[in-house]
C-alpha positions in Angstrom: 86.3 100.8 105.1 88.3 102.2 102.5 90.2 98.6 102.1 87.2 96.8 101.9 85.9 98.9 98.9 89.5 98.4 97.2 88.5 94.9 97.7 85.3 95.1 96.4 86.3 97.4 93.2 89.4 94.9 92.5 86.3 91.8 92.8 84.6 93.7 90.6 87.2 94.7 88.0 88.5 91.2 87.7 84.7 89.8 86.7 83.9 92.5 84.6 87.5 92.1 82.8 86.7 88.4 82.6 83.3 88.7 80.8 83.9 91.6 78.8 87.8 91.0 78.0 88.7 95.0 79.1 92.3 93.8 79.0 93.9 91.4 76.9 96.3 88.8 78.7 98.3 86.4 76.9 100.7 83.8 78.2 103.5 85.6 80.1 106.8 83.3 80.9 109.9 84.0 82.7 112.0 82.7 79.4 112.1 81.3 76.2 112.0 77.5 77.4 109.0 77.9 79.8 106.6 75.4 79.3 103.0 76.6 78.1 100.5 75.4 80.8 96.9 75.4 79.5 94.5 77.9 81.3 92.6 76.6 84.3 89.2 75.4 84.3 85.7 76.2 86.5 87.0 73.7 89.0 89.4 76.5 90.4 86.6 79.2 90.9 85.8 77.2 94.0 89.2 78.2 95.4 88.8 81.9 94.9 85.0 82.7 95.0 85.6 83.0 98.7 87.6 86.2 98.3 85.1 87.9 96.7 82.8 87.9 100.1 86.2 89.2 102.1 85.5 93.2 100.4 81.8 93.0 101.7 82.6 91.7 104.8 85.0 94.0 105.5 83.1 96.5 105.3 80.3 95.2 108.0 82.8 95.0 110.1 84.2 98.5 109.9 80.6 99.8 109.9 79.6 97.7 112.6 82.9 99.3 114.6 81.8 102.9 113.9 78.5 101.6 115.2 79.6 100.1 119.0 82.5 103.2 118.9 79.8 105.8 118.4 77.7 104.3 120.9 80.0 103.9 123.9 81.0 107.2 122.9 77.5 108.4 123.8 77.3 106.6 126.9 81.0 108.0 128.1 79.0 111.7 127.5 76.2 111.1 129.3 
């Protein structure tokens, strides 16, 4: 559980850090004669709004493990 709540913090760090601009990034290149490649646009988010479902999800699952592990616990004990 502890991953998915590292997920969900990093989810949540990265849209807060978008909207409210807690760090600054500029353009970082390799060299001099990098090329500057303009930032991409709202068509991306498509790509990566999935990822922010996997910290959640992880977490269901865990908790849905400790669940069934408890349980057939119980039932080895009785």
């Amino acid at each position: 559980m502890a991953g998915g709540w590292s997920l969900v913090a990093i989810c949540v760090y990265f849209l807060l850090n978008q909207r409210f601009h807690l760090v600054q990034s500029g353009w970082v290149g390799i060299g001099d004669d990098e090329p500057v490649h303009p930032p991409p646009g709202w068509e991306v988010l498509r790509y990566y709004a999935p990822m922010l479902a996997w910290g959640p999800l992880v977490i269901s699952v865990a908790a849905d493990y400790r669940r069934r592990a408890a349980m057939i616990r119980r039932m080895e004990k009785a």
